[in-house]
C-alpha positions as a Markdown table, in Angstrom:
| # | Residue | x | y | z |
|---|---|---|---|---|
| 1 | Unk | -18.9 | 3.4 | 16.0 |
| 2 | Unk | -16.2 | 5.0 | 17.7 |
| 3 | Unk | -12.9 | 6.1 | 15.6 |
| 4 | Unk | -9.0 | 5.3 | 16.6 |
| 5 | Unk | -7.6 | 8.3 | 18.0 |
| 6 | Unk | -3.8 | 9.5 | 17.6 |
| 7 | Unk | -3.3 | 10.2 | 20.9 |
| 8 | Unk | -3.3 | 6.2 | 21.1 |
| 9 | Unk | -0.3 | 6.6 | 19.5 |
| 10 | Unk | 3.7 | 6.9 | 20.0 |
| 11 | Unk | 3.9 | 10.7 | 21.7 |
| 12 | Unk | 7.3 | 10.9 | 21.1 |
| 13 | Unk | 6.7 | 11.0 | 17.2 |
| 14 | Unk | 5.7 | 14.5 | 16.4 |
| 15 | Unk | 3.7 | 13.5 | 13.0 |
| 16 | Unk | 0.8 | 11.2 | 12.2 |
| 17 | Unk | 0.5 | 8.9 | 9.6 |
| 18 | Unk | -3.3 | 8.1 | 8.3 |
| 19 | Unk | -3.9 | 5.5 | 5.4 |
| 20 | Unk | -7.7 | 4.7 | 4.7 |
| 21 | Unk | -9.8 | 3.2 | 2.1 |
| 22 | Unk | -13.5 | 3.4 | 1.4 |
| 23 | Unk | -15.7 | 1.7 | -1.8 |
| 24 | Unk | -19.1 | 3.9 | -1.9 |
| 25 | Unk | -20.3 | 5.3 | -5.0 |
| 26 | Unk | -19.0 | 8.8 | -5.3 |
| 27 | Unk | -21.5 | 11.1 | -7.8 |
| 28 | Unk | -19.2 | 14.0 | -7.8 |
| 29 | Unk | -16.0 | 13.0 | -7.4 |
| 30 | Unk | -14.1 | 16.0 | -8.9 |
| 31 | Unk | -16.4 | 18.3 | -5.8 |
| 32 | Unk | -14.4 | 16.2 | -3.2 |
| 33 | Unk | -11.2 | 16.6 | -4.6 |
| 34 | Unk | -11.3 | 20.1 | -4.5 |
| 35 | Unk | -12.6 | 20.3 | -1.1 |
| 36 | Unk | -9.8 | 17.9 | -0.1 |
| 37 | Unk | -7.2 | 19.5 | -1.8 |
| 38 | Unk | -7.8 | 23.0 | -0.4 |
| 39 | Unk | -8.1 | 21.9 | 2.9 |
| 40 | Unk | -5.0 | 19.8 | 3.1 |
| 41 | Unk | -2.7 | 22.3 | 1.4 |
| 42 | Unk | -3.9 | 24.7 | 3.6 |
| 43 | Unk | -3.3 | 22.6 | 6.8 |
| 44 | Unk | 0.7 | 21.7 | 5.4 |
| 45 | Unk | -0.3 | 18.1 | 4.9 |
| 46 | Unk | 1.4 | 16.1 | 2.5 |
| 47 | Unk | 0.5 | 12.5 | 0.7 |
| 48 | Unk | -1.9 | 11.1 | -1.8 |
| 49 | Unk | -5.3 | 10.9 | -2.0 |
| 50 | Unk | -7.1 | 9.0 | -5.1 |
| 51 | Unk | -11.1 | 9.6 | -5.7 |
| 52 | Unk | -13.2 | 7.8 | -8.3 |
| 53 | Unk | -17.1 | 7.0 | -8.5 |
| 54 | Unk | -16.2 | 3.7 | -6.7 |
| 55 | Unk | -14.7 | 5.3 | -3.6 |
| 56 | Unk | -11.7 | 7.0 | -2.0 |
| 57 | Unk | -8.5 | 5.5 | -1.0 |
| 58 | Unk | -5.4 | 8.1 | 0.8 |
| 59 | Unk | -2.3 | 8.2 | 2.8 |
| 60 | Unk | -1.5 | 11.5 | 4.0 |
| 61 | Unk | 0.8 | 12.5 | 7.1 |
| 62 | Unk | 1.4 | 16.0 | 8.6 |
| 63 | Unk | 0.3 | 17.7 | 12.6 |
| 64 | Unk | -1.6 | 15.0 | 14.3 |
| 65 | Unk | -4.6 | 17.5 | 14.6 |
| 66 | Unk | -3.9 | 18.5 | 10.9 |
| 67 | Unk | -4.4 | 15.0 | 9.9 |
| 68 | Unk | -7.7 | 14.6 | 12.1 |
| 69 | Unk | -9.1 | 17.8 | 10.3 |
| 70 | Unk | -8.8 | 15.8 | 7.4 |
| 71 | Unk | -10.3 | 12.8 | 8.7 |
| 72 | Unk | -13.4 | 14.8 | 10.2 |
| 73 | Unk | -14.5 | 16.6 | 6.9 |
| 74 | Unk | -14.5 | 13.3 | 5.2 |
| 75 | Unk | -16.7 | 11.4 | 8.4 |
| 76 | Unk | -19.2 | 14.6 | 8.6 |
| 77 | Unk | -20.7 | 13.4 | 4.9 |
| 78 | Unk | -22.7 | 10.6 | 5.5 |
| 79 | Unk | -21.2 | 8.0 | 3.1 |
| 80 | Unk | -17.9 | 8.5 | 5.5 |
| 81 | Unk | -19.6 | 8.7 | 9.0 |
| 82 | Unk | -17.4 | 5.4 | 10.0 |
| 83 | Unk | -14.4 | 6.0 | 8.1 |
| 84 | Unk | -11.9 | 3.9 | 9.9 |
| 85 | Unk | -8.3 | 5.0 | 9.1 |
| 86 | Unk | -5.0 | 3.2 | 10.1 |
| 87 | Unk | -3.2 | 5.3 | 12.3 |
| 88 | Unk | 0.4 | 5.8 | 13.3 |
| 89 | Unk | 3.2 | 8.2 | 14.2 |
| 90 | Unk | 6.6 | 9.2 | 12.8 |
| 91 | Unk | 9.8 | 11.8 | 13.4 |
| 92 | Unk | 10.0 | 12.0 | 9.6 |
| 93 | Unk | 7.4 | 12.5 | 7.6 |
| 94 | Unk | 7.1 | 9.8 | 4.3 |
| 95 | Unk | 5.8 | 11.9 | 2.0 |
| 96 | Unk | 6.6 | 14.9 | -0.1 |
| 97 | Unk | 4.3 | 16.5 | -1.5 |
| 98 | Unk | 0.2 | 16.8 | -1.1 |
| 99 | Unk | -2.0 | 15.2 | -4.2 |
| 100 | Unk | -5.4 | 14.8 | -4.6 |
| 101 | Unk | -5.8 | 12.3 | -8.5 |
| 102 | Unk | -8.9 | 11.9 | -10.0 |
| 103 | Unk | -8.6 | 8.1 | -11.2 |
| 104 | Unk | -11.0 | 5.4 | -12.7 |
| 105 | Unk | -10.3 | 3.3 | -10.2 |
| 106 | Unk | -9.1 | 3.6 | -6.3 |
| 107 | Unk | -7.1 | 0.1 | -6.9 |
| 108 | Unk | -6.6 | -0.9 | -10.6 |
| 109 | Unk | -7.8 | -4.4 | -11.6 |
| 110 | Unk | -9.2 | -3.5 | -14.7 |
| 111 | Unk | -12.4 | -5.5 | -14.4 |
| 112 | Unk | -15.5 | -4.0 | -15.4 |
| 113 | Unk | -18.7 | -4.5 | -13.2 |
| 114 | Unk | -17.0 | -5.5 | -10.0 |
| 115 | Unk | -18.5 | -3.5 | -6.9 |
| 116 | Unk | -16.8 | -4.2 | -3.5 |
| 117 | Unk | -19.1 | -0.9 | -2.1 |
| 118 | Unk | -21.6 | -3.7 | -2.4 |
| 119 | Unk | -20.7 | -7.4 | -2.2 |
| 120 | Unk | -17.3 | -8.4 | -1.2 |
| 121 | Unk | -15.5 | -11.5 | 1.1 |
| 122 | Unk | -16.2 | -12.4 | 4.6 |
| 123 | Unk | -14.1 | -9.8 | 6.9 |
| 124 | Unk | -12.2 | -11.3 | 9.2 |
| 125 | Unk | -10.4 | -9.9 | 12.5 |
| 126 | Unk | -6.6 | -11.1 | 13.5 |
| 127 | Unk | -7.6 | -13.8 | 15.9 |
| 128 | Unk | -10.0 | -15.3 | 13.2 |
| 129 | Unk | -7.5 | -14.9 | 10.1 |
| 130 | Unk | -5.2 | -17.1 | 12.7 |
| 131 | Unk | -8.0 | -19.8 | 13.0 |
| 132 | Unk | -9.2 | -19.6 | 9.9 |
| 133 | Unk | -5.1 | -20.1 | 8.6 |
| 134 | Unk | -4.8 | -22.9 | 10.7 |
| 135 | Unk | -7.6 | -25.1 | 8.4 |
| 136 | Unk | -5.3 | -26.9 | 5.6 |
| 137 | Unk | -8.6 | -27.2 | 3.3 |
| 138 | Unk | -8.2 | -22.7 | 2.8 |
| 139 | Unk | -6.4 | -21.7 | 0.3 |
| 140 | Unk | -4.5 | -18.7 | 1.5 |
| 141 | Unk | -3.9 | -15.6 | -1.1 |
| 142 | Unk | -1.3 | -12.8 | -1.3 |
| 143 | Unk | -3.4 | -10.1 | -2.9 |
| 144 | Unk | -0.1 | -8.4 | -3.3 |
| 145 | Unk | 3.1 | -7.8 | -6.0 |
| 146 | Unk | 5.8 | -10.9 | -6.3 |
| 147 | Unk | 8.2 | -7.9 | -4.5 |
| 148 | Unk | 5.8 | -7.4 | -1.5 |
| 149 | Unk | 5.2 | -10.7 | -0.8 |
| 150 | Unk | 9.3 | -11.3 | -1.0 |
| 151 | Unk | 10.2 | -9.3 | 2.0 |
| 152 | Unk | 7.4 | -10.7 | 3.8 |
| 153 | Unk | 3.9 | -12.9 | 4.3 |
| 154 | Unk | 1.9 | -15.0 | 6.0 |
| 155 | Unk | 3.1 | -18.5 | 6.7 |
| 156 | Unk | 1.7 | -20.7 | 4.0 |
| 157 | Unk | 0.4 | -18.0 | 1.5 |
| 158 | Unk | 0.1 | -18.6 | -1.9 |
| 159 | Unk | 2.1 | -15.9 | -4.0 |
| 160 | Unk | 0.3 | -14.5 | -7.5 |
| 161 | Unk | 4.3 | -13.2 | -8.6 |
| 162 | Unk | 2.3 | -10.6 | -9.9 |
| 163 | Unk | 4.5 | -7.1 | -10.8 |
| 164 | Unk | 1.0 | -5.0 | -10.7 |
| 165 | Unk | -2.5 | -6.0 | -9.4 |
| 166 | Unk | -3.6 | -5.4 | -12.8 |
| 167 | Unk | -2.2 | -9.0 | -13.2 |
| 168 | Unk | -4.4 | -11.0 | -10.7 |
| 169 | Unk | -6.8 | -11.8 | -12.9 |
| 170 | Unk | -5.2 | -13.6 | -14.9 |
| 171 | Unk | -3.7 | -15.5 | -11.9 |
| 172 | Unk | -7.2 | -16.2 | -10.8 |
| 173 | Unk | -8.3 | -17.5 | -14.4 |
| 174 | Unk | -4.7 | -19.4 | -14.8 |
| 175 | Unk | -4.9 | -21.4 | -11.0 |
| 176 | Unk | -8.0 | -20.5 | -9.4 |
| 177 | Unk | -10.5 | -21.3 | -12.5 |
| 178 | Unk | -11.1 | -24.7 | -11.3 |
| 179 | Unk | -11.2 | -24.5 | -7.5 |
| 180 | Unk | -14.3 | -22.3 | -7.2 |
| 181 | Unk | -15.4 | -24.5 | -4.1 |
| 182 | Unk | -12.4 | -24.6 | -2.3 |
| 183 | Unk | -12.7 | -21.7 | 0.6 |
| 184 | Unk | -10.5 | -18.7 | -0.3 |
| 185 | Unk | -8.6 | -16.2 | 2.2 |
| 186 | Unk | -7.1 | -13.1 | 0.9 |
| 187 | Unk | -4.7 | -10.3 | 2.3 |
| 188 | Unk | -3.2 | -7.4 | 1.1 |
| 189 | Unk | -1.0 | -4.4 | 3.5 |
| 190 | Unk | -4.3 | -2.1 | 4.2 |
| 191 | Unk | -7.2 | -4.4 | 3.2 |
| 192 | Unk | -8.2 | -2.5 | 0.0 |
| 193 | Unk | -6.8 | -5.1 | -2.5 |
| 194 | Unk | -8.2 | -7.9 | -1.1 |
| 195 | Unk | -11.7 | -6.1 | -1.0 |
| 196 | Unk | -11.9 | -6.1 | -4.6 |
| 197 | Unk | -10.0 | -9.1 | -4.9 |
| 198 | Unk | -12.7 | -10.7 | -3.0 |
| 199 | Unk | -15.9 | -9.1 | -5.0 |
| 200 | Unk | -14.1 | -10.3 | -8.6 |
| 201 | Unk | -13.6 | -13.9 | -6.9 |
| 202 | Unk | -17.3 | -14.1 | -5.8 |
| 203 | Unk | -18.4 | -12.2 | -8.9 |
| 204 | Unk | -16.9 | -15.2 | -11.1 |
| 205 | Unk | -19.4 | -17.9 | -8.6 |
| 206 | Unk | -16.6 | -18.7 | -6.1 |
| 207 | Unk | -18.4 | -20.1 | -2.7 |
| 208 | Unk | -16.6 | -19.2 | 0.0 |
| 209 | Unk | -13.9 | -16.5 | 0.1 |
| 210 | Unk | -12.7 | -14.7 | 2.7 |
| 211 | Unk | -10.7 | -11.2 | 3.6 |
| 212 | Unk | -8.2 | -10.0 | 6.3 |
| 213 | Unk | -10.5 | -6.7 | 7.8 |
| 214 | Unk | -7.9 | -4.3 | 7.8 |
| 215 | Unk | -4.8 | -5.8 | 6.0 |
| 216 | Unk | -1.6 | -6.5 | 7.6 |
| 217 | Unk | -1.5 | -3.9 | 8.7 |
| 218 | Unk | -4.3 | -4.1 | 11.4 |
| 219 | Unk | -2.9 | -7.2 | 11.8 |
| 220 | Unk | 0.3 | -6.5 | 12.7 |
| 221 | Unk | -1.1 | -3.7 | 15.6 |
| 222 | Unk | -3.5 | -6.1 | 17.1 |
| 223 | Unk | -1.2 | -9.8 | 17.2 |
| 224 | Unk | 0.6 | -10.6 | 19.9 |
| 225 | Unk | 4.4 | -11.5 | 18.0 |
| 226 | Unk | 3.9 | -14.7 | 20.2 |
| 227 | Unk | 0.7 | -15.5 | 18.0 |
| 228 | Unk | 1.6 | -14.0 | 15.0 |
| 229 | Unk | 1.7 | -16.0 | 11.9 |
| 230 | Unk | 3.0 | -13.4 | 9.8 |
| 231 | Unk | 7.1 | -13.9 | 8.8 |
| 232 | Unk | 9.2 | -10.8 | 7.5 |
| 233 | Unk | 8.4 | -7.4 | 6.7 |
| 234 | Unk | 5.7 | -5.6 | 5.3 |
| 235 | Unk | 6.2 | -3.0 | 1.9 |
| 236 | Unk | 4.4 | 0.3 | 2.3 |
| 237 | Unk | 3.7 | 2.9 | -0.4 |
| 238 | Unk | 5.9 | 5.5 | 1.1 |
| 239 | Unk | 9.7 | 6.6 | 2.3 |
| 240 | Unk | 9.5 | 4.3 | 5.0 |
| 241 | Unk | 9.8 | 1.4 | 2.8 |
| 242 | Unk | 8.9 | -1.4 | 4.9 |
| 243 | Unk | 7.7 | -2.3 | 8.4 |
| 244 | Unk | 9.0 | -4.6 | 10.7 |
| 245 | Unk | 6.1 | -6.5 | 13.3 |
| 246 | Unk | 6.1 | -3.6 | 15.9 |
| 247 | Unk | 5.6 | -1.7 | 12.5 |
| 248 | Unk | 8.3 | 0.4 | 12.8 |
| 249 | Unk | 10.3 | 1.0 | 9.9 |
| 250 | Unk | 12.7 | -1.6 | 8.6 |
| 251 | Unk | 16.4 | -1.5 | 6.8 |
| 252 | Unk | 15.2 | -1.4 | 3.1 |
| 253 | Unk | 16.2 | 1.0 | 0.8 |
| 254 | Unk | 14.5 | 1.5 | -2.3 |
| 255 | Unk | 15.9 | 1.2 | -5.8 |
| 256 | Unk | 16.2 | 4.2 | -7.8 |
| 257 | Unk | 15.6 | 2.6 | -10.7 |
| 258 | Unk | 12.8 | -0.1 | -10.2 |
| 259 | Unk | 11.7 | 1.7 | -6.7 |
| 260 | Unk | 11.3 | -2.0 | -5.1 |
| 261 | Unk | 13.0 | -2.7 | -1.5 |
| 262 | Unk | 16.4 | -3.4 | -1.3 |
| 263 | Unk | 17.7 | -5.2 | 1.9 |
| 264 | Unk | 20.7 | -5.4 | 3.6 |
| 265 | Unk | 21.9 | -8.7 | 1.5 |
| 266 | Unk | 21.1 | -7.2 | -1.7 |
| 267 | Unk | 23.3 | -4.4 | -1.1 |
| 268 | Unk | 26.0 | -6.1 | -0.7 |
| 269 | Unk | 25.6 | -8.2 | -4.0 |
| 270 | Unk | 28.1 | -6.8 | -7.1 |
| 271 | Unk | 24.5 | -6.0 | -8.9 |
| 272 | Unk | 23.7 | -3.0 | -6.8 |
| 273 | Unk | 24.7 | 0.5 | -7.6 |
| 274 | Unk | 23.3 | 2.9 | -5.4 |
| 275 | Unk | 21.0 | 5.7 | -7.0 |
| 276 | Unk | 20.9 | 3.3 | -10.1 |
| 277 | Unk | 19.9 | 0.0 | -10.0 |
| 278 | Unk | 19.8 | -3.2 | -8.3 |
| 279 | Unk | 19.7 | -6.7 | -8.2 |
| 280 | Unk | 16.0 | -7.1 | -9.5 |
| 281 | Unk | 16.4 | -4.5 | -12.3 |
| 282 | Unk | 20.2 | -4.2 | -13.1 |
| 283 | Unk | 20.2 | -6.2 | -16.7 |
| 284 | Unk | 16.8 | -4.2 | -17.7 |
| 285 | Unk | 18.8 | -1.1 | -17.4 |
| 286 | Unk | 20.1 | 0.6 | -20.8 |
| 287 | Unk | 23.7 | 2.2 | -21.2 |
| 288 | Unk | 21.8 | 5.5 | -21.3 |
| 289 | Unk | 19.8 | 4.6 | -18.3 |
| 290 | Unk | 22.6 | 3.8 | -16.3 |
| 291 | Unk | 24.2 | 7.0 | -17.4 |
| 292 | Unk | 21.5 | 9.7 | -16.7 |
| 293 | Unk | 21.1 | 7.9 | -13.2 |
| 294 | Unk | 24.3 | 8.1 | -11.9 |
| 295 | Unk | 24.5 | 11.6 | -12.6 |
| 296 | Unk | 21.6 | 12.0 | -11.4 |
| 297 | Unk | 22.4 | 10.1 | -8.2 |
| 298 | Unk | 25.8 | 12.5 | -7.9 |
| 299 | Unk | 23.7 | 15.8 | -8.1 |
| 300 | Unk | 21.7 | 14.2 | -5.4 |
| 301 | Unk | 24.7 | 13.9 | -3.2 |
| 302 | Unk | 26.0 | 17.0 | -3.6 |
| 303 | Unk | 22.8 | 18.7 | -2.7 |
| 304 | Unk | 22.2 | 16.7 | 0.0 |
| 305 | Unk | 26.0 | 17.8 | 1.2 |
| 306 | Unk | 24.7 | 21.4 | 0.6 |
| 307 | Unk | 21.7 | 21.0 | 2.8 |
| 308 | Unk | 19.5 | 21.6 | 0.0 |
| 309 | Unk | 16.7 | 19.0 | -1.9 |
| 310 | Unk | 18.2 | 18.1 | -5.4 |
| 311 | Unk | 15.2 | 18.3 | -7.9 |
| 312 | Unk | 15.5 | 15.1 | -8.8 |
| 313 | Unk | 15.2 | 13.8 | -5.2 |
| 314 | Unk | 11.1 | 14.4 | -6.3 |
| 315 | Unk | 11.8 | 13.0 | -9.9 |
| 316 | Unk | 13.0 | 10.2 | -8.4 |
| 317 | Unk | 9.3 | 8.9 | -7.0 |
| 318 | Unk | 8.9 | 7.6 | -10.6 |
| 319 | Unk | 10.7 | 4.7 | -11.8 |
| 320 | Unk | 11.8 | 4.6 | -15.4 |
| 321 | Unk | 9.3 | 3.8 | -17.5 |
| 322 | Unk | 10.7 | 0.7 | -19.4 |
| 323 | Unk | 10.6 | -0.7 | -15.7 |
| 324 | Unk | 7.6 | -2.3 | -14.0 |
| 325 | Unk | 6.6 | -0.3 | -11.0 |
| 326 | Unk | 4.7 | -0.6 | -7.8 |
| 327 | Unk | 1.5 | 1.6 | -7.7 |
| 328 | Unk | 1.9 | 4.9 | -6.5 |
| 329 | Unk | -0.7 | 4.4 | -3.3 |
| 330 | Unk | -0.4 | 2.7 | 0.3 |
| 331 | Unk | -2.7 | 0.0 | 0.4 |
């Protein structure tokens, strides 16, 4: 199987942006991290990288050959030999720092026993997600958070108004329970989601269910906007915010204090304060919330007018923690 290749990208971008995903059983998972760590601090990348015993799932962006370094030690062990990554370009790069977490879980459901490296959905390419969207008899599933699928979905999709996947199975057990025969077709932005999504929903005896191979994201680079049937933007796990369909990035912001997207009609609404809150999170805010934010929004500022990074520029990746966040991976 051959791989993608960045020179397929935009040259004009001068860094490359990987996100992949893989469920195989890992038996030393702490081994790889190592390895990975070392060799992406010492090639200047930065991003995330999560490994468990189910798999491995990263985003990482830095020098396009960098990034294929990267990409290569993971394909030369066997278990990675056709690790497919999504690959793009960008003048700024999204992330800020280089991490490699040891978690439970690659994507957090909170199930026990459910093995996509095994048995998951039917993949589907773009052209047969579009036919398979056009039957009226598939129920069609936003893997993703009630804030993802705001900014943007496919048309007809049924939204979970989940704040964290940890949440979908109850969704499932709440308006899926009794439609086990029903064919199901699932999304998510990189395809990870739905994978597991998928193996819990065949797991609990559902008979058909199906998955978008690749996520929107694949999606989005493959479909004609003539064909398309996807309406919006897309949310990604990094500075860029959100993509528009020539996934490119789109005019969000993101709120400091709930970290969801902020578009251009939210800013203008009295409920958004910039570097504090907005209008999805302003009445969870506490006086002392509000307080320690805009300060720390003003020490921002004057770094920034300084030409320096203001500590809590990094801080700032972590909502506070009365709030609901989105995960901390691109997915």
């Amino acid at each position: 199987m051959s791989m993608p290749s960045l020179s397929h990208a935009n040259e004009a971008a001068a860094l490359a942006v990987a996100a992949f995903y893989r469920f195989v059983e890992i038996e030393e998972p702490s081994a790889l991290a190592a390895e990975l760590l070392t060799l992406g601090r010492s090639r200047a990348l930065r991003g995330t990288i999560l490994i468990a015993h189910e798999g491995i799932n990263g985003s990482i962006a830095g020098a396009p050959g960098a990034v294929e370094d990267l990409l290569a030690r993971l394909r030369s062990r066997p278990a990675f030999a056709d690790l497919r990554a999504h690959l793009s370009r960008t003048t700024r790069n999204p992330f800020r720092r280089f991490k490699v977490k040891l978690r439970r879980e690659i994507v957090s459901l909170g199930v026990a026993g459910i093995t996509p490296g095994y048995r998951t959905g039917t993949r589907l390419d773009p052209a047969a997600w579009n036919d398979l969207l056009a039957d009226p008899e598939v129920l069609v599933v936003d893997t993703r958070n009630d804030y993802e699928h705001r900014i943007g979905s496919f048309v007809g999709a049924v939204n979970p108004g989940t704040g964290h996947f940890r949440e979908f199975p109850r969704f499932v057990a709440a308006e899926l329970g009794t439609r086990r025969e029903r064919p199901v077709a699932m999304f998510c932005t990189g395809g990870i989601r739905c994978e597991k999504a998928s193996a819990l929903l065949l797991a609990q005896g559902f008979a058909s269910v199906y998955q978008l191979d690749g996520g929107i994201l694949r999606y989005l680079s493959e479909t004609a906007p003539v064909a398309s049937l996807w309406r919006g933007d897309c949310f990604v796990f990094d500075d860029r915010i959100a993509l528009d369909q020539r996934l490119t990035p789109a005019d969000y912001l993101q709120c400091h204090g709930c970290r969801q997207p902020v578009s251009i009609a939210e800013r203008e609404e009295p409920t958004f304060e910039p570097g504090v809150c907005c209008p999805a999170c302003h009445d969870r805010l506490t006086p002392a919330q509000r307080a320690a934010f805009r300060e720390r929004w003003r020490q921002q500022q004057l770094a920034t007018a300084r030409g320096k990074q203001h500590v809590g520029a990094i801080m700032a990746e972590k909502p506070a923690r009365v709030l609901r966040s989105a995960e901390v991976t691109l997915e």
